[in-house]
C-alpha positions in Angstrom: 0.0 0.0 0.0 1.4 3.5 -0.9 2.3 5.9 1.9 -0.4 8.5 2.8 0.5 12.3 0.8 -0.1 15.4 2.6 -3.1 16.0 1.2 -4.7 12.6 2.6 -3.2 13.2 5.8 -4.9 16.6 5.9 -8.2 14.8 5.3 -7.8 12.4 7.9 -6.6 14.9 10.7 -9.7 17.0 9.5 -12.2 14.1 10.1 -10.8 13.9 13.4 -11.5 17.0 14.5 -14.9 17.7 13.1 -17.9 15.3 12.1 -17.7 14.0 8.9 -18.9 15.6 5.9 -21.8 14.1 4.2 -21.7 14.1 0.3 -24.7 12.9 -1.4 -23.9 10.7 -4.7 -26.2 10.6 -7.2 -25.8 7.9 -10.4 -27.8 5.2 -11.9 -24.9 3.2 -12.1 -23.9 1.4 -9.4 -20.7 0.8 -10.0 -20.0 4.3 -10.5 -21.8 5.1 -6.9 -19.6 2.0 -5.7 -16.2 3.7 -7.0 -16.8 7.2 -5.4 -18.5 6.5 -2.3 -14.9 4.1 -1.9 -12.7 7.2 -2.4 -14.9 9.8 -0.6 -14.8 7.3 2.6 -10.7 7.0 2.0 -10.5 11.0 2.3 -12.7 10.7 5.2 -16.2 11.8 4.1 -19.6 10.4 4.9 -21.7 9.5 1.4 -25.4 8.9 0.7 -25.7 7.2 -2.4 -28.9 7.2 -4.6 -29.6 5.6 -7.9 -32.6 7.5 -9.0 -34.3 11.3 -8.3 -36.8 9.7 -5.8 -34.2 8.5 -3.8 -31.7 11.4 -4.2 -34.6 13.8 -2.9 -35.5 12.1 0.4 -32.2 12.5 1.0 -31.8 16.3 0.7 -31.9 17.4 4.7 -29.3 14.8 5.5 -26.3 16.2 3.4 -23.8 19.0 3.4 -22.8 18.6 -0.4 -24.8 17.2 -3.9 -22.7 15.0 -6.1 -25.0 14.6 -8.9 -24.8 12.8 -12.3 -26.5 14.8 -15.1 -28.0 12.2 -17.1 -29.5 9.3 -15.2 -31.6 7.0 -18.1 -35.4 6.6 -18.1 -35.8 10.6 -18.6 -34.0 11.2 -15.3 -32.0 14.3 -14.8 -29.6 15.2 -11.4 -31.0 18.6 -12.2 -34.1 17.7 -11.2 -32.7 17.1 -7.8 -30.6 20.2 -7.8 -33.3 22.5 -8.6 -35.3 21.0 -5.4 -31.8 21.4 -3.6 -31.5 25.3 -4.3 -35.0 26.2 -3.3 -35.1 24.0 0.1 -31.7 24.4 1.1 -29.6 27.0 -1.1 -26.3 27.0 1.0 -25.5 23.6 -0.2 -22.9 23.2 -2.6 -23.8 21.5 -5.6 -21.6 19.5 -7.8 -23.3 18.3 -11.6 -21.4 15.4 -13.4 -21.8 15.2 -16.9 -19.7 13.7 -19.9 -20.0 16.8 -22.1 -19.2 20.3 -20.7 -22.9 21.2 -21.6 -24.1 23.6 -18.7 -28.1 23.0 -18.5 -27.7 24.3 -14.6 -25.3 26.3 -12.8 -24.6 29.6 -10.5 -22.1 30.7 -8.9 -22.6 28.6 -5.5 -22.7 25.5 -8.1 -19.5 23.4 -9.8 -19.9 21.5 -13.6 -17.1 18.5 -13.6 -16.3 16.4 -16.9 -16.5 12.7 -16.0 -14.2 10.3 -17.1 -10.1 11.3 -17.1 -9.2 13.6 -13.8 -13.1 14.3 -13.0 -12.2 11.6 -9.2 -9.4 14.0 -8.7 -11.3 17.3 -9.5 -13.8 15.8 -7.4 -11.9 15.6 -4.3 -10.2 18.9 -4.5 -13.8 20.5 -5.2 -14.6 18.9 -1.7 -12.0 20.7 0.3 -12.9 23.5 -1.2 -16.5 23.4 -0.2 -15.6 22.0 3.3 -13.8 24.9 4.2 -17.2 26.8 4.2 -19.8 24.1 4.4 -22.4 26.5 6.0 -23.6 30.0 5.4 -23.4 31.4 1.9 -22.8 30.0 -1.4 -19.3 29.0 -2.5 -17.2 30.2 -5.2 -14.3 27.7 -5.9 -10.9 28.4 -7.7 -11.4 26.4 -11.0 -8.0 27.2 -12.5 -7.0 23.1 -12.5 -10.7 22.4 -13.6 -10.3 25.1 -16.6 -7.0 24.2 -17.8 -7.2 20.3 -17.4 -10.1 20.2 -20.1 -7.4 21.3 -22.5 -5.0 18.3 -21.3 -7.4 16.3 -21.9 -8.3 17.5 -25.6 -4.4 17.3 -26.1 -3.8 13.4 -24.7 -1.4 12.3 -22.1 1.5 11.6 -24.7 1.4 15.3 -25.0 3.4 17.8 -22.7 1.4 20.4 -21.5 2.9 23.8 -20.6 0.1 26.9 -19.9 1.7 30.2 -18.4 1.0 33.8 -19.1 2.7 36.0 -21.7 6.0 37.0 -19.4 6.0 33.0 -19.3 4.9 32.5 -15.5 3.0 28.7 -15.1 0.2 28.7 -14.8 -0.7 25.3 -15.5 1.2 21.9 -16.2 0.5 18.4 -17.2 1.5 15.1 -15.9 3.8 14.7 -18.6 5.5 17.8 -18.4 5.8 17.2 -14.9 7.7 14.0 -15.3 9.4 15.1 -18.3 11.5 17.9 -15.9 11.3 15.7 -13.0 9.0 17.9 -10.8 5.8 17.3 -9.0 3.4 19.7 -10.8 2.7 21.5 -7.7 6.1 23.2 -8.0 5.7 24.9 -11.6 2.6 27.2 -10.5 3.7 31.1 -10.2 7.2 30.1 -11.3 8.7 31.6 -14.4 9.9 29.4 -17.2 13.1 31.8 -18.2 14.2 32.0 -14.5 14.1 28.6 -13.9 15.2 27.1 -17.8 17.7 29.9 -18.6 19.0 28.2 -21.4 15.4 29.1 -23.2 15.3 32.5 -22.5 17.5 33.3 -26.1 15.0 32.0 -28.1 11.2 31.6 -26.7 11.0 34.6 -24.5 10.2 36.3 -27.7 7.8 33.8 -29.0 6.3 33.3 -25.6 5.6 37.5 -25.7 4.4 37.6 -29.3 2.0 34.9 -29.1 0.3 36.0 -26.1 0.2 39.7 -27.9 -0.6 39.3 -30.7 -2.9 36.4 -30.6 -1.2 34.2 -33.8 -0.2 30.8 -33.5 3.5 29.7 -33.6 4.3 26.3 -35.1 8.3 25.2 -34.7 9.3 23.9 -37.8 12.7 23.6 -36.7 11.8 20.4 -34.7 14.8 20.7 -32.4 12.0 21.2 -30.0 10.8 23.7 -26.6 12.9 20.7 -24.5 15.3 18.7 -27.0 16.5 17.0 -23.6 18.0 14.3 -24.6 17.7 10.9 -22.1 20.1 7.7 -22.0 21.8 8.5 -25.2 18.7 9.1 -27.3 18.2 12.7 -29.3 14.3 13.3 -29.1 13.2 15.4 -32.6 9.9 17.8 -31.1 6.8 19.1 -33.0 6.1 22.0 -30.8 2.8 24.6 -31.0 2.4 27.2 -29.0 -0.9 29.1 -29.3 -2.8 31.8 -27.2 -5.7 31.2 -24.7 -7.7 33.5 -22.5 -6.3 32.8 -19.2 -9.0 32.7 -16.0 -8.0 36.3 -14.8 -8.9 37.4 -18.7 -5.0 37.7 -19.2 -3.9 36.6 -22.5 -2.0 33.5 -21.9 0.4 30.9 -24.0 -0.3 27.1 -24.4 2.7 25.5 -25.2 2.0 21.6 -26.3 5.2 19.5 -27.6 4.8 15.8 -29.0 8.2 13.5 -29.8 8.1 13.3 -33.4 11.5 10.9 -33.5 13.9 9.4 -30.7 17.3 8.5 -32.1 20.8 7.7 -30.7 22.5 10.8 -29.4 26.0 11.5 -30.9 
């Protein structure tokens, strides 16, 4: 069994000292309902699981946050639920599940996560968010992982991932990036790419700048690559694309993505 991280260890101290939250999960699959309720109960949280709207709202004075799928078959909708939610109890936090990143329900007290890919781990960190003011108003999260991990997932994991703002500060980066530089990803955030990868500076700086100005796309047709690192003797060959986004402060931003194209022996 792996060792605890921090993060787990904060959720288990935080049970101790107050009573557990209770998240209500509402699916029509069970296995689904299985699978979360298991995790939510390893970070310490109490869960009420429901398989249809019926059950869901008898359940709705006995929770501190809604986990609810959007489509549930037989012309069943979690928003059905959530509507009764906000009317009878409007400082819970509400959570909607969906595959597609259609919005049919929302405000600001309310959360919209993408199943499938990272949508366990977005769940949990939407949870500490929302336990840190379980009671009282409505709850406005920081999204920025939630925003920018839609476009990871657009990309694919072979992919590194690099989002940061025109002056080149991270914002954002993926797995593979992470791993790639031999970082956790936590480190990159509100760090500056020149400062820390001097040996860029010379020649991206300026694309970095001009991108995030002037809103064109940059293709390198070079193919010596963002990070021509090479590893155990191989030469990795790079198709890198760096083109602008709207950060979530309306900055104009930078996504950088890079794909090995060809790995040969280094000289």
């Amino acid at each position: 069994m792996a060792d605890p991280t921090d993060e787990d260890l904060v959720d288990l101290f935080a049970a101790r000292e107050e009573p557990p939250i209770r998240v209500l999960l509402l699916d029509d699959q069970v296995e689904n309902l299985l699978l979360r309720a298991t995790i939510l109960h390893k970070h310490g949280y109490q869960t009420e699981t429901a398989s249809t709207v019926e059950e869901a709202l008898a359940l709705l004075n006995s929770i501190d946050i809604a986990v609810l799928d959007y489509h549930l078959g037989a012309g069943q909708f979690g928003t059905e639920v959530a509507a009764r939610l906000r009317l009878e109890r409007p400082e819970v936090p509400i959570i909607i599940l969906s595959a597609t990143l259609e919005r049919r329900f929302g405000g600001p007290e309310d959360m919209h996560l993408l199943k499938g890919y990272s949508s366990v781990d977005d769940l949990v960190t939407a949870l500490r968010s929302f336990r840190a003011k379980r009671q009282g108003r409505p709850v406005m999260v920081d999204a920025r992982d939630f925003f920018y991990s839609r476009i990871n997932m657009a990309m694919g994991d072979e992919v590194v991932l690099e989002i940061m703002d025109g002056r080149g500060n991270w914002f954002y980066v993926n797995e593979t990036c992470a791993r790639l530089l031999e970082r956790p990803r936590d480190w990159f955030r509100g760090k500056n790419m020149f400062h820390e990868m001097p040996e860029l500076a010379p020649d991206w700086r300026e694309i970095v700048t001009t991108v995030a100005t002037t809103r064109e796309t940059y293709i390198d047709r070079t193919y010596r690559g963002l990070m021509n690192l090479p590893r155990k003797g191989e030469e990795w060959v790079w198709n890198v694309l760096a083109f602008p986004i709207t950060l979530h402060n309306n900055e104009s931003g930078v996504v950088l993505t890079a794909r090995i194209l060809e790995r040969k022996p280094g000289i």
